[in-house]
C-alpha positions in Angstrom: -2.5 -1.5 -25.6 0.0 -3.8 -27.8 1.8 -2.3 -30.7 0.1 -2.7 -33.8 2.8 -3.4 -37.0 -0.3 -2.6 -39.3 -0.9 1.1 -38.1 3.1 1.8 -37.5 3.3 0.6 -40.9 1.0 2.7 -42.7 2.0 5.6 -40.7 5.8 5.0 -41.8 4.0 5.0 -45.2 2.9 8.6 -45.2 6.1 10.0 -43.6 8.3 8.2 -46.1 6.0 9.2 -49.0 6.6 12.6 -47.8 9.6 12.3 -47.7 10.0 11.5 -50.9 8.3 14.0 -52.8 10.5 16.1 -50.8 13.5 14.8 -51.5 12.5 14.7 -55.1 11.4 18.1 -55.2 15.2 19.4 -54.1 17.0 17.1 -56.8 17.8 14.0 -55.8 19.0 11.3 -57.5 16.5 7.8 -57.5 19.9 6.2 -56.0 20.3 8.1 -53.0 16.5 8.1 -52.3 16.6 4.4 -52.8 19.1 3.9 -50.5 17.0 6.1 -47.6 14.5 4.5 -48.0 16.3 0.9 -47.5 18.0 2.5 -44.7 14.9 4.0 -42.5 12.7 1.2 -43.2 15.4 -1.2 -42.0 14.7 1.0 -38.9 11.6 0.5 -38.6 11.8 -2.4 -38.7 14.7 -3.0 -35.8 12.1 -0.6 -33.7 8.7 -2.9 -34.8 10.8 -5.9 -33.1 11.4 -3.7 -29.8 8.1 -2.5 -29.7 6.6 -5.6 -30.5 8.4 -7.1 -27.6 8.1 -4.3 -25.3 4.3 -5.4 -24.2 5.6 -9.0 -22.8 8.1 -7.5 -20.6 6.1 -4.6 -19.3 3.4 -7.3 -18.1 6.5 -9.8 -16.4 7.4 -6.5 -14.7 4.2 -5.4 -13.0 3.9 -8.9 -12.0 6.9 -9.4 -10.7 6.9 -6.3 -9.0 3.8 -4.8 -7.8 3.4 -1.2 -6.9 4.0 -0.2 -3.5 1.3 1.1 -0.9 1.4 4.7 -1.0 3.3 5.5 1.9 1.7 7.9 4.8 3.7 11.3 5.7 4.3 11.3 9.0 4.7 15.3 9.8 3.3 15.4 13.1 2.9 13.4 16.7 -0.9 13.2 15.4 0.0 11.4 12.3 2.0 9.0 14.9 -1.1 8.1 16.7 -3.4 7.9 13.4 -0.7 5.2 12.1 -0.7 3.3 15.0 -3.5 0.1 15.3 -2.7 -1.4 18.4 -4.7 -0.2 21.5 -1.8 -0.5 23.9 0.5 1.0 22.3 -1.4 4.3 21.4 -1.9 4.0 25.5 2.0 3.9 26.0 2.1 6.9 23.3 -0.1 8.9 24.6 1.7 9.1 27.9 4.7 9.7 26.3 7.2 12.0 26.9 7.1 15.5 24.2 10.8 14.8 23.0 10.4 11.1 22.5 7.3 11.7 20.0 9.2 14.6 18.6 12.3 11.7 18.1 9.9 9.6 16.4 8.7 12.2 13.9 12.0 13.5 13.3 13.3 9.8 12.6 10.3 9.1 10.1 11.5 11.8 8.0 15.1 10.7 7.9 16.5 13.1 10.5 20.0 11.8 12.2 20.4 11.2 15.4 22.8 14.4 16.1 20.2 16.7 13.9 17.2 15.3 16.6 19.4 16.2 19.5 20.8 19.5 18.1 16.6 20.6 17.7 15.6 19.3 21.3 18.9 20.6 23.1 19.7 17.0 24.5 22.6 14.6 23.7 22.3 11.6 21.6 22.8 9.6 24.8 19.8 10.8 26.6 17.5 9.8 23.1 18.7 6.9 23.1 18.3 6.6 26.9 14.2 7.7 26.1 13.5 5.8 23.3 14.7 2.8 25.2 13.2 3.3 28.0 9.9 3.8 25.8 10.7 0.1 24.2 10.6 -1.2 27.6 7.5 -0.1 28.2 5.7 -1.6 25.2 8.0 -5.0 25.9 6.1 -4.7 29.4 3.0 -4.1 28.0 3.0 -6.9 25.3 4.3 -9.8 27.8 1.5 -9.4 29.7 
């Protein structure tokens, strides 16, 4: 919904009348609530022109920039094979080794490399020495 000047306005209205019987009620001069007065609707006017404006840049930016697909968790070796589509593949995975899946899971939820091989008691050169040999597989698989 758009701002509406009319409704801010009367609402301003109130407050300000409020305001005033207030200040007039604790003594003070007609100068000094003149000169509030001037001053906060000066304000609201200055916040009318943001608000007013606010509507046309809120609609460029969920245009420009669309939400983004909620994101699955991936928090276990089944939520590996519910993400993946391809038939193959979830062959290959299936038939893959614990540690490699365990890499994969681990790597989804921004693990480093010497964390994964602290947790499955290998060296980062025997991961990498998995995983690759897993990529081969599904380069095998996807040539053919």
């Amino acid at each position: 919904m758009g701002y509406n000047k009319a409704v801010a306005e009367k609402e301003w209205k109130e407050e300000w009348e409020k305001k005033e019987k207030a200040l007039r009620e604790n003594g003070c001069s007609d100068n000094l609530i003149k000169e509030l007065k001037d001053f906060e609707w000066s304000q609201f006017n200055r916040d009318r022109k943001f608000y007013e404006h606010l509507d046309d840049y809120e609609d460029d930016y969920i245009e420009r920039y669309p939400a983004k697909p909620e994101e699955r968790q991936i928090t276990s070796v089944d939520d590996i094979f519910e993400v993946v589509e391809d038939a193959e593949i979830l062959k290959i995975l299936r038939r893959t080794e614990k540690e490699v899946l365990i890499f994969f899971v681990m790597r989804a939820n921004d693990y480093k490399i010497e964390e994964i091989a602290d947790q499955l008691h290998m060296t980062t050169g025997e991961i990498y020495g998995r995983v690759y040999r897993f990529r081969q597989k599904i380069r095998k698989k996807r040539k053919k």
